[in-house]
N, C-alpha and C positions, 0 to 999 in steps of 0.2 A: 328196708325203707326206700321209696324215695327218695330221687332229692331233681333239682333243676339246676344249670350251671349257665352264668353269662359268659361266654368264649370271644377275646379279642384277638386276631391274628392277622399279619401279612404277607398275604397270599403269594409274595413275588417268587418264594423258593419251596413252593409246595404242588403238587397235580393235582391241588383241588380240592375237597373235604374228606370225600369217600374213601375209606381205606382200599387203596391196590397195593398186590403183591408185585415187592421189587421198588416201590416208587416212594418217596418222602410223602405225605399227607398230612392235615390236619389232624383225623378223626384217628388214625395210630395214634399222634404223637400224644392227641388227648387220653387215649384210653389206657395207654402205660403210663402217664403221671398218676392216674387215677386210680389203676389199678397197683399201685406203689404205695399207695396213700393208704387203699382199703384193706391194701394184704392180699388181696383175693384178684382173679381178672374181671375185671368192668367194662362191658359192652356199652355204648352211648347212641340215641336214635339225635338227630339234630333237627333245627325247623327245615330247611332246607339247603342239601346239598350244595354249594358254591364251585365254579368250575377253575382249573387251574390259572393261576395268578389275580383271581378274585382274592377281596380283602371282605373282613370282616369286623366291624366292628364293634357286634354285642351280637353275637349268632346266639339262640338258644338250645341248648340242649335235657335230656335228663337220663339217669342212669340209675339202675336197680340195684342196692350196695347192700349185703349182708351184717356190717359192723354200722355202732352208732359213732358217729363223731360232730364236734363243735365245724358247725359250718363254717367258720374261719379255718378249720384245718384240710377241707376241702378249694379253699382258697390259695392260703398261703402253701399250704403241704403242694398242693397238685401246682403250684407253677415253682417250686422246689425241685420240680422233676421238667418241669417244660423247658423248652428252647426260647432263646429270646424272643424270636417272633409267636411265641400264642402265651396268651397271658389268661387264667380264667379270672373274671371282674367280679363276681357273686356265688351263693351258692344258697339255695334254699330249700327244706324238705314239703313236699307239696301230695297233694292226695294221690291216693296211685290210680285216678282217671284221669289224672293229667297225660297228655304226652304230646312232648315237643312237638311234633308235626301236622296233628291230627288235631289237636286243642287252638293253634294257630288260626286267627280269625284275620289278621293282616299285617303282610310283609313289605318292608320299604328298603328300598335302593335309592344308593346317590351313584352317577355317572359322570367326572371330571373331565373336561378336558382343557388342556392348554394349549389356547388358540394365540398362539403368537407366530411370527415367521421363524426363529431359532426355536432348536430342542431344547430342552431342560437337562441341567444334569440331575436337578434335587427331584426332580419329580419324572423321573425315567419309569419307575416303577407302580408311580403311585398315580397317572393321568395319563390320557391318551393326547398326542398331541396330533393338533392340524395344521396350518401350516398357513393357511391361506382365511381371510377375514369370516366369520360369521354373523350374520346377521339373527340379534336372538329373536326379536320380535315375529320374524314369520314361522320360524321355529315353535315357540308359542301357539300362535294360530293352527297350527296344525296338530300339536298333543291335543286339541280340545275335540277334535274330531275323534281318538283315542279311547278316549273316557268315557268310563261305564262297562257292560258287560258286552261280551264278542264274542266270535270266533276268531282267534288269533294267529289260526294254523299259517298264516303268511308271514306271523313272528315268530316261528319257533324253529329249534334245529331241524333238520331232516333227520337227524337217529332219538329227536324227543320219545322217549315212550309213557309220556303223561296220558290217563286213556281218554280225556276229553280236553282239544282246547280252548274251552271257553272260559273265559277269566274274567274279572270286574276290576277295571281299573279306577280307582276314586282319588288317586291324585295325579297329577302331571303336571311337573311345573320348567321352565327353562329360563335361567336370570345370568344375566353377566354377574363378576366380580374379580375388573380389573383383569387378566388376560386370560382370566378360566368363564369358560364357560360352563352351570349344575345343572344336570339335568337329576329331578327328585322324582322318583314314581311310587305310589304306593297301590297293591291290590293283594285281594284276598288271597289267590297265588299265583309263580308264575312259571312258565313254561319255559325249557334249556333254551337259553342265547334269547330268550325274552327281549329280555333289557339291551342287549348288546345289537340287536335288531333294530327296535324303537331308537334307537341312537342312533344306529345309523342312516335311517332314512331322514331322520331328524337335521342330522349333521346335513346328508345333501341338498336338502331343502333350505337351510341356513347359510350355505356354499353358492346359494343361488341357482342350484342344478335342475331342481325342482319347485313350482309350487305350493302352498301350504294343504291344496285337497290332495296334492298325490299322494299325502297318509291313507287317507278313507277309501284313494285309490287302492291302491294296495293291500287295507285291511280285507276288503270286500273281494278280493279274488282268491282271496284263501289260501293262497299258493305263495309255496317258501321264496320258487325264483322271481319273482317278481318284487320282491322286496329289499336288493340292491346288497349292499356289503354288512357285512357285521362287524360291528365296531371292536375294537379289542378289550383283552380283559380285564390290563392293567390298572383302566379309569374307574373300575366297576367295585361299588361296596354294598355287603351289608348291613345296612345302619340300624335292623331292632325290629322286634317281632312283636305283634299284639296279640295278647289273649284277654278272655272275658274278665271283667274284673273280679270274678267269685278267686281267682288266681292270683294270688300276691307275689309277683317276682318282684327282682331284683332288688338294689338296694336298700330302695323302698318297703322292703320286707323285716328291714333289723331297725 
């Protein structure tokens, strides 16, 4: 059978989702709790891969399991075997057209930072800090330039190998609260260092370094170097994956 898993985890002491040989990961440490639970080895596809020291907050995934069991014991059993930092939140058995990556119709990121002049100790791991004031309001003005669909090849890594990057972005939002500044984005999907991108041009432009079209500047030359620093990882989360409602996840499913 089937089944789909909500995955929480913090990214601070892992390379990332993807299993590599040699290196601590997510998607290992999920698939040995998992496959401890089944008895048998369990491969897991996820919605999309998160890079090292990204966090996660409800990643979705799903895995092909030869034994039936109470999808509580999918829960409870698999973080029985996990490390403190990845918790699975759900577990449900779902048609086997489902699949985590491909069923995905839109993925959302929160992007933290704390804009104060000291560092953080509590939040070393979990925000990127700047140093010097932001201003959110032009910040703002300029996601709005962002939104919709694009070529975003001037957001993405230079080793991306997504084979097209045109994306749809259908939210952008940037709000104080108190010394953080959120940046929320949601689209259909997105390209390596995306998000980490859009922050940062964001950030310089909030920094006063830029005006708010030098986004659209930017977007429109296509080109990676022209689009300034990439923000780190540490602010960077997955906050929850959409699929078509014919697909009952989470919670909401018991």
């Amino acid at each position: 059978m089937r089944i789909a898993l909500g995955i929480e985890y913090d990214g601070s002491r892992f390379k990332g989702w993807q299993t590599q040989i040699g290196v601590r990961t997510v998607q290992t440490c999920v698939e040995n709790a998992l496959s401890k639970v089944a008895n048998h080895p369990v491969r897991v596809i996820c919605a999309g891969r998160t890079d090292t020291g990204v966090h996660g907050l409800e990643q979705v995934i799903h895995a092909d399991v030869q034994v039936e069991r109470p999808m509580h014991s999918w829960v409870f059993g698999g973080n029985s075997h996990l490390p403190k930092d990845v918790s699975v939140l759900w577990a449900v058995p779902v048609p086997e057209d489902f699949h985590a990556r491909f069923s995905a119709i839109q993925r959302h990121y929160r992007y933290v930072i704390m804009n104060r002049p000291v560092r953080s100790a509590m939040w070393a791991n979990y925000a990127t800090g700047c140093f010097y004031p932001l201003e959110v309001e032009p910040m703002q003005e300029a996601a709005q330039y962002l939104l919709g669909q694009h070529d975003f090849s001037a957001f993405r890594a230079q080793g991306c190998q997504a084979k097209t990057p045109v994306r749809t972005i259908s939210r952008l939002t940037v709000k104080r609260d108190g010394v953080q500044v959120v940046i929320e984005v949601s689209a259909n999907a997105f390209l390596q260092h995306m998000v980490r991108n859009i922050a940062g041009v964001l950030m310089a432009i909030g920094a006063g370094k830029a005006k708010p079209d030098w986004a659209r500047e930017v977007l429109d030359t296509c080109n990676r170097t022209q689009g300034g620093v990439t923000a780190l990882p540490n602010g960077l989360y997955l906050t929850g994956v959409d699929y078509p409602p014919s697909y009952v996840l989470g919670n909401n499913a018991h």
